[in-house]
N, C-alpha and C positions, 0 to 999 in steps of 0.2 A: 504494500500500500504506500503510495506515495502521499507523502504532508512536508508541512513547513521545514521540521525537525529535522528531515532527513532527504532535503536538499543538495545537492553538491554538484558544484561547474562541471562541463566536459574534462574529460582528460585530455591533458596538454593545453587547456584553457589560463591554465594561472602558472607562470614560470618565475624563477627567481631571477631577480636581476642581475646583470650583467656587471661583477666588482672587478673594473677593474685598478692595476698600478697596486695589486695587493701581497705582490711575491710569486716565485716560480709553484707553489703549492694551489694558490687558487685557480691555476688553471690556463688565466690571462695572464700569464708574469710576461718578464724579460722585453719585448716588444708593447704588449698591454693592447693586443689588436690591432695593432697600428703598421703591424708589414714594418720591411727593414730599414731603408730609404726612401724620398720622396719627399715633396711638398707637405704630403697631412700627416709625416710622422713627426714633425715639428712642431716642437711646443709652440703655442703665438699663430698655428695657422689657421689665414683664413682669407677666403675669397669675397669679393663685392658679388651679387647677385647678377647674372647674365655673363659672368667670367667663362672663356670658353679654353683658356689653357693658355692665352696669348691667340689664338686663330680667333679672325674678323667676327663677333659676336651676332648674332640675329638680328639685333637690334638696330645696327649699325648696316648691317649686306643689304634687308629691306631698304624700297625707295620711300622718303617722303611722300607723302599725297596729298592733295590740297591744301588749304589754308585755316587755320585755328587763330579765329580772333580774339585777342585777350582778355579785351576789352568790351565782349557779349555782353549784353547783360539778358539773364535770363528770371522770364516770368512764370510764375503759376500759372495755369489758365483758368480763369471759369467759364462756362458755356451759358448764355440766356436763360436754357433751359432747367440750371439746376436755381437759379432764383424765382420760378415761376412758384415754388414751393412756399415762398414765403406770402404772405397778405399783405392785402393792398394798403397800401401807405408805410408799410417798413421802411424803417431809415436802415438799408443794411452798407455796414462799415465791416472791416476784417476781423475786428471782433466776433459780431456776431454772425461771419463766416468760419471761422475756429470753431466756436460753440455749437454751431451743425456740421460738426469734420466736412466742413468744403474743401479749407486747405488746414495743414497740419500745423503750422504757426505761425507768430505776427511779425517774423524779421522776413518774411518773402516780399518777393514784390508780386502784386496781383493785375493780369489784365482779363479784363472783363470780353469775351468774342461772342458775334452776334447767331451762334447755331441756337434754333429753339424760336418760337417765340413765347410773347409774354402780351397778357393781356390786361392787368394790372399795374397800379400806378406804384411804380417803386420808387425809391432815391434811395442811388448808391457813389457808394467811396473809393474808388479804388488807384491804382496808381498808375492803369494804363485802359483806354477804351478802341475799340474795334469803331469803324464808323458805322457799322452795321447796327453793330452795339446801340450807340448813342442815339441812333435811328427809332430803334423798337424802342427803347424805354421813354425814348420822349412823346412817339407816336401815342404809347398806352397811356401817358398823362405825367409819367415820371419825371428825374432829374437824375442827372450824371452829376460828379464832381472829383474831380482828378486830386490827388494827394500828390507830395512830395516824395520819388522814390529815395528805399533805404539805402545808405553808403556802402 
């Protein structure tokens, strides 16, 4: 009958660890696993990551490709349609976009894009609008109003 009590791992599941630099007795002596010569029998050794021996690393034989601007700046998106959810005359601000996990915190920056519509009169705060955007919400009786984005 199998119970709690009488439990026990696979064999060969639990092994004793590997001591080594503990004498020619335990097993690992004299070398301590480390082979006779070479770079990693050396105490102090160690390579940067992508190190391929001295030969031209990956990273480097790859061509560049296109252009990586550094100075992106990137938005959250919201979509019209996930503010349809709120009632008509909400002042909705980032705040209470976090408060209905729209976006996940208040150091993003937010643009508002006009997929969806809305037939209700919202006013909203955010730091970037679609002209689509601005379209529908004013269409439905709303008001946009842009914020200063975060540094």
């Amino acid at each position: 009958m199998l119970s709690i009590n009488t439990l026990k791992p696979a064999p060969g599941a639990n092994r004793k660890n590997k001591r080594v630099g503990r004498g020619m007795g335990s097993g690992h002596g004299k070398t301590a696993t480390r082979g006779y010569n070479g770079q990693h029998s050396r105490a102090g050794s160690s390579m940067r990551p992508g190190f391929e021996g001295g030969q031209m690393p990956l990273y480097r034989r790859l061509p560049k490709r296109g252009f990586n601007n550094i100075f992106r700046k990137e938005y959250v998106v919201v979509n019209l349609e996930k503010l349809a959810s709120f009632e008509a005359g909400a002042k909705i601000d980032l705040v209470m976009l976090r408060d209905n996990g729209i976006i996940k915190n208040l150091n993003e920056d937010v643009k508002i894009l006009g997929t969806g519509e809305i037939e209700k009169a919202i006013h909203v705060r955010a730091h970037k609008f679609s002209k689509s955007a601005v379209e529908k919400i004013n269409k439905a009786g709303g008001s946009t109003e842009v914020i200063a984005c975060t540094a």
